[in-house]
N, C-alpha and C positions, 0 to 999 in steps of 0.2 A: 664553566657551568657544568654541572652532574649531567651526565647523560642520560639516563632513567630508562626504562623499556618500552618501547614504543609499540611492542607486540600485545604487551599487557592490555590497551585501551582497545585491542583490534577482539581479544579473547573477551574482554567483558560484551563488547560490542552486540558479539556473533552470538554468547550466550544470551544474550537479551532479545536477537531476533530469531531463536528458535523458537519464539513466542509467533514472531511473523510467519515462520514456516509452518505451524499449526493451520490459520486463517488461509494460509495458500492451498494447504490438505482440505481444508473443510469449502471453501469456496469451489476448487474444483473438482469436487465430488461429484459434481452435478452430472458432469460430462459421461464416465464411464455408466454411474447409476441407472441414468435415463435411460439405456438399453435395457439394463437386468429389470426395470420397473414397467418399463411397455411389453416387453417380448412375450413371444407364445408360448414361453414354457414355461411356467406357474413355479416351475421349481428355484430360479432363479429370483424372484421376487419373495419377501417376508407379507407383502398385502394380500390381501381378502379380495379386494378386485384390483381389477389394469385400469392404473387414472387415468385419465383422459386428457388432450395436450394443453387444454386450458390449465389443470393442473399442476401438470408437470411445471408450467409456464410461472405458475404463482410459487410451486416450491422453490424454482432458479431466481424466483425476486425478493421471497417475501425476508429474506436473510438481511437485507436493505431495512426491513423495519426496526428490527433490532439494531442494526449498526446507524441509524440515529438515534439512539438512545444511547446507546455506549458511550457516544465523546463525551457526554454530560455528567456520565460516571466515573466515564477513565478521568477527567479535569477534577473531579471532586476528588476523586483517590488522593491522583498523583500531588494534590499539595493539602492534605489532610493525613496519608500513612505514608506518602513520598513515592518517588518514580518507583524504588523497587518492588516495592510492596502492592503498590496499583500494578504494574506487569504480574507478580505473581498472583492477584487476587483476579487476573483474565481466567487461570483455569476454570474457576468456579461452574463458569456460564459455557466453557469448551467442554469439561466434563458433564455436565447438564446435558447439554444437547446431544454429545456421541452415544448417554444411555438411554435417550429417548428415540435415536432413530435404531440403534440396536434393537430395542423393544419393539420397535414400529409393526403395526399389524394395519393400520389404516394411513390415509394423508395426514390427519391431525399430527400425530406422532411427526411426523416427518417437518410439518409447518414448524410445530414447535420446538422442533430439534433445530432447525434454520435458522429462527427467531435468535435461541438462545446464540450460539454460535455467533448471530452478529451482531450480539450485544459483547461478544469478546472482542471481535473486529473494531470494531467502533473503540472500543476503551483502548485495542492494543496500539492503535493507528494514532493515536491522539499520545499516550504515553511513549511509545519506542522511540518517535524523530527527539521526544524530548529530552528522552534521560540518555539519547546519543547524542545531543547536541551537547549536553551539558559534561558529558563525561570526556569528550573529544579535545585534542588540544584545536589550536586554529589553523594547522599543515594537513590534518587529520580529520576534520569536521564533516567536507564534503564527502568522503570516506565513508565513513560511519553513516552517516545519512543515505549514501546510496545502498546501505547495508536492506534496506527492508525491500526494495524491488528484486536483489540478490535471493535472499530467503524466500518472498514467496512463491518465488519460478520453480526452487527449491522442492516446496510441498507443491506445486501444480505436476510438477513433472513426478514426481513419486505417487500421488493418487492414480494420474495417466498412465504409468508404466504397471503399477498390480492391480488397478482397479478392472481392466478387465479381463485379468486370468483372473479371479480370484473370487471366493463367492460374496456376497453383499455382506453378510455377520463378519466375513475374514478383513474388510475394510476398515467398519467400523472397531475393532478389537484394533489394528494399527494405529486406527486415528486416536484411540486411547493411548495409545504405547508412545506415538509420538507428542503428547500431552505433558504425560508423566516425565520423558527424557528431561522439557521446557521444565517444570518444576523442580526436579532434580539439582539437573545443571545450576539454574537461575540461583537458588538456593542459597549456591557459596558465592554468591558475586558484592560487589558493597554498591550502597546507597550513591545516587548522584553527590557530590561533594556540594552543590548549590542548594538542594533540598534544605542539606544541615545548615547550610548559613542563613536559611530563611528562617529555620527555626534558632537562629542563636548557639548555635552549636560548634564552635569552630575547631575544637577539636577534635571530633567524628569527623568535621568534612577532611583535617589534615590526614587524619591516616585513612578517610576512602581515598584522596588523592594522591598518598605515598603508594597505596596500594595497586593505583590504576597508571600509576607513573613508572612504578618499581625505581622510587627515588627518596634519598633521607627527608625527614622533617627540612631540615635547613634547604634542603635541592628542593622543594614544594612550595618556601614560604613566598616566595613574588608573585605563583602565581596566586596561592591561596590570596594572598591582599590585593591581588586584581579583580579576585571572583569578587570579594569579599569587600570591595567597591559598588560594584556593579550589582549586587544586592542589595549593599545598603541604600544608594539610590534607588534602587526601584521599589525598595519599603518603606520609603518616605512618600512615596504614591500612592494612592488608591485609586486600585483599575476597576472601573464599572464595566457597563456593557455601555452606557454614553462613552465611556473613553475609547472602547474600540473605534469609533466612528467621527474622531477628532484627528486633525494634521498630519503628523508622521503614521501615527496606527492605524489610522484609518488605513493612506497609502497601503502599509503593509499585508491589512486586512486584504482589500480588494486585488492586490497582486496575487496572492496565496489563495482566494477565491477561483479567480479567474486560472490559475495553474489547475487548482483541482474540475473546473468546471471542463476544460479543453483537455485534463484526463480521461474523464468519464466520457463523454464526448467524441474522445478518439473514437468509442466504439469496441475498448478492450475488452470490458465485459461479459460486453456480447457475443463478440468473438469466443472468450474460453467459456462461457457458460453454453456456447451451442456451437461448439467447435466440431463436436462428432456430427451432427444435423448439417453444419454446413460442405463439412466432407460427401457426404451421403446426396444432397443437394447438389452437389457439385457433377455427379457422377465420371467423378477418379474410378481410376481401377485401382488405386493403390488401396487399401483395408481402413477404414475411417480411424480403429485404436492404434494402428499403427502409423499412421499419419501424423496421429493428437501425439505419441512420443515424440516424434520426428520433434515435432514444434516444439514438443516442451523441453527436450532436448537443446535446439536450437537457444530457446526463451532463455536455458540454466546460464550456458557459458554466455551469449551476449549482456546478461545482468551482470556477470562478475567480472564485465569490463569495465564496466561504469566507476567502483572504487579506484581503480588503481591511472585510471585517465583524469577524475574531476577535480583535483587539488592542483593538476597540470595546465588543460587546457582551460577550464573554468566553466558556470554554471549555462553562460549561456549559448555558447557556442555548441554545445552538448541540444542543448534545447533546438537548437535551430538546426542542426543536423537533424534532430531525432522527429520536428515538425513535416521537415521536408520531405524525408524518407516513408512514414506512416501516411502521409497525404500520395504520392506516389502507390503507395502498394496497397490504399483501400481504393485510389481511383482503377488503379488493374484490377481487383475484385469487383468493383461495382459494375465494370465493361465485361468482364467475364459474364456475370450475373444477368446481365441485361441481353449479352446475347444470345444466352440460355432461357431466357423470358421469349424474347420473339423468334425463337425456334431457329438460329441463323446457323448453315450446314458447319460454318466454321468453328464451333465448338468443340467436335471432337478433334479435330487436329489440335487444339491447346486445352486438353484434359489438365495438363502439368502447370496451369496459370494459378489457380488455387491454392497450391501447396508454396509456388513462390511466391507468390503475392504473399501471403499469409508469412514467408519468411521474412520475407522486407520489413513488411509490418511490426511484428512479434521484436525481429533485432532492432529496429531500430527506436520500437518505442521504449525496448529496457535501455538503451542509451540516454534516455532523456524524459519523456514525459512519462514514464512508471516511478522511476525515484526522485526526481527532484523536485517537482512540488513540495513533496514533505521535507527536503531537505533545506528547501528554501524559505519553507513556511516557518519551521523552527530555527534560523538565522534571520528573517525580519523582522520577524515578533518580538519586541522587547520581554525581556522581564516578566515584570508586573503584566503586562496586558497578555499574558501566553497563555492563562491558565482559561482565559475568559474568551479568549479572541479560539483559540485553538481548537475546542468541540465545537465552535460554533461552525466553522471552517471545514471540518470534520462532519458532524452532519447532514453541511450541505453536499458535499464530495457523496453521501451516499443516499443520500436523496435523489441526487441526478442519477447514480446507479440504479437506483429503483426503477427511473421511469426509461432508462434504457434496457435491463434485462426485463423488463413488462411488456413493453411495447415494440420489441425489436423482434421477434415471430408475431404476432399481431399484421407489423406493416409486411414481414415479407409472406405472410400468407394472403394478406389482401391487393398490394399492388407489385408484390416483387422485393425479392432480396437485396437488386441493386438499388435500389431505395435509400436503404438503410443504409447503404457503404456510401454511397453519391455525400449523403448528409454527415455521415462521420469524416469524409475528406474534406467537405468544405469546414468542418469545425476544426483540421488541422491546419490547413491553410491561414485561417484567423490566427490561431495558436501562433505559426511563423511572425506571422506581423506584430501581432500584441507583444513577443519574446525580443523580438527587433527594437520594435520604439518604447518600450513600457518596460520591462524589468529590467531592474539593476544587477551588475556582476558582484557577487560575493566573493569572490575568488581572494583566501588570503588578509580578509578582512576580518577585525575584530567586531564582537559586536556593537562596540560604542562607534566606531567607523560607521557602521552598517546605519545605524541609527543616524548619525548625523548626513548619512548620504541619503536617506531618505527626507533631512530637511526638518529632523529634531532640534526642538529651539532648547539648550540651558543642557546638555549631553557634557558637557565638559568637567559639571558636578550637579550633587544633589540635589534634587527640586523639590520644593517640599511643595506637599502636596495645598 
């Protein structure tokens, strides 16, 4: 058999999630901003007045409104101009928002810089697991999929490390620069090869997939007539929104639910959108922006463990370490928390619980609930139900984001910080048990496997609808 280059699919891959590394820059922006935007030196701030922390509070959420709107869009894109062309039409709404918070003289600006930006989140997050899953071989899948937790730690950790030497105009001019790279780059990559077959196009999908194989026509053709099965099957369907919620896709549905719910849930958001607040909070003596690299530091290299372990160990042994570990290091947070609440002398002897905890947490949720939700989400989804099942999946993931970066200074200004950690631990703990009895290992498996192990009836050929 032709050996083909297996680097190739890892290089399109990585060019597709410099799109994710955008949403990681603009998500945590928030972090360093919130200083230059409160502080007492006017100079540092583009606004007319100092908003207020209810404010600041709705600008770290309101990015959540936009990004359920996005999967709606990125889903209509990605099977109307195809995965590439829906990733590349994410800049539109990235470029939108960086020149309205450039411009920004009030909150509005700022709201609506947020907005747009998660209307790119929302479309990127729904298209990237997909046009990795589909360009991926199946040694290689879980790889690629873990590529978007890799990238956005990426852009978190680069907003973290210049956002605060640098002045608030010099941010946003970056957040452009690293836009334009994604455009760039993305530019010369080829279309998902599945795309083309759904449009009848078989031979654009053979040379995107000689291209992403680095292999002749004839070293493509088995797989091309495998894809090119599995297509034709699933266009003899028609997926409604009733079929998400029938037998196998349903299963699937509510697995991929429940992964993104017990993400959000961890509590990660909260964490980086008030990482520098909880440093401050904390009363470290270590520098709050220097802290936030530490983490984000931290966050880069524990992400780009995740590709090169999940095609080994498998999807859910990954999950169950990564549940374990984040329930462990928000229950140390929340006990810190609590006995800096009731004033107990023993806090300053463990100043340094915080920044551990916080590492515990950070490694081991890129080990496992940051990427594979999505990675799993785009291996259970059939087909035909991906484009329908998948924003819907997608907006609810940031829905629940919403009501976590809204309400998570809220509780810890009304009854305590260790509130908020207590209840994100007990949501990883669940996470553990649901990953245990409830989700299937993909490890290695095709997607028609995948499908008949979730108890698809007539998987062996085409069903007509």
């Amino acid at each position: 058999m032709e050996a083909g280059k297996l680097y190739r699919q890892y290089l399109v891959g990585a060019a597709a999630n410099i799109a994710i590394l955008c949403t990681g820059f603009s998500m945590g922006w928030t972090a360093p901003i919130n200083i230059k935007l409160t502080s007492n030196d006017t100079s540092m701030s583009p606004l007319e007045q100092t908003p207020s922390t209810d404010e600041i509070a709705w600008m770290g959420s309101v990015l959540n409104f936009g990004a359920i709107i996005g999967p709606f869009i990125g889903g209509f894109a990605a099977s109307t101009i195809g995965r590439k062309w829906g990733l590349m039409s994410s800049t539109i709404p990235l470029f939108v928002g960086w020149i309205l918070v450039a411009a920004a003289s009030n909150m509005a600006f700022l709201y609506a810089g947020r907005i747009f930006w998660g209307v790119a989140v929302g479309m990127l997050f729904t298209i990237s697991p997909m046009y990795c899953a589909e360009i991926a071989t199946v040694e290689s899948r879980g790889a690629l999929g873990s590529f978007l937790q890799s990238f956005i730690t990426v852009g978190f950790l680069l907003v973290y490390g210049v956002g605060p030497y640098v002045s608030y105009h010099a941010v946003a001019y970056l957040g452009v620069a690293v836009v334009a790279l994604f455009a760039i780059s993305f530019f010369f990559m080829p279309e998902s090869p599945t795309y083309y077959l759904l449009k009848d196009k078989t031979e654009e999908a053979a040379q995107c997939l000689m291209t992403i194989r680095g292999r002749s026509r004839q070293g493509v053709a088995a797989e091309l007539a495998l894809i090119k099965a599995d297509v034709t099957a699933s266009k003899e369907k028609t997926a409604t929104i009733g079929d998400v919620f029938r037998g196998s896709n349903f299963k699937a549905f509510y697995i991929s639910c429940a992964l993104v719910f017990f993400q959000q849930f961890s509590g990660i958001n909260a964490v980086l959108f008030y990482m520098t607040d909880i440093f401050k909070a904390s009363g470290t003596d270590m520098e709050p922006s220097v802290a936030t690299i530490i983490i984000g530091a931290v966050q880069l290299v524990a992400s780009f463990i995740t590709p090169f372990v999940v095609d080994r160990l498998g999807r859910r042994i990954l999950l169950l370490i990564s549940t374990c570990g984040t329930s462990i290091g928000l229950a140390l947070l929340g006990m810190f928390f609590l006995l800096l609440h009731v004033e107990s002398p023993a806090v300053a002897t463990i100043s340094f619980l915080p920044v551990l905890a916080l590492v515990l947490f950070i490694v081991t949720y890129c080990w496992g609930l940051g990427p594979l939700p999505w990675a799993v989400m785009g291996e259970l989804l059939p087909i035909e139900v991906k484009s329908v099942a998948a924003p819907i999946a997608t907006a609810f993931c940031w829905t629940l984001s919403f009501l976590v970066t809204k309400f998570f200074p809220s509780i810890s200004e009304s009854i305590g910080m260790h509130v908020g950690f207590f209840i994100f631990c007990a949501c990883c703990i669940a996470a553990f048990f649901f990953t245990l009895f409830v989700v299937p290992e993909t490890k290695g498996k095709s997607f028609l496997e995948i499908q008949q192990m979730l108890g698809a009836k007539n998987t062996s050929m085409p069903e007509k609808a």
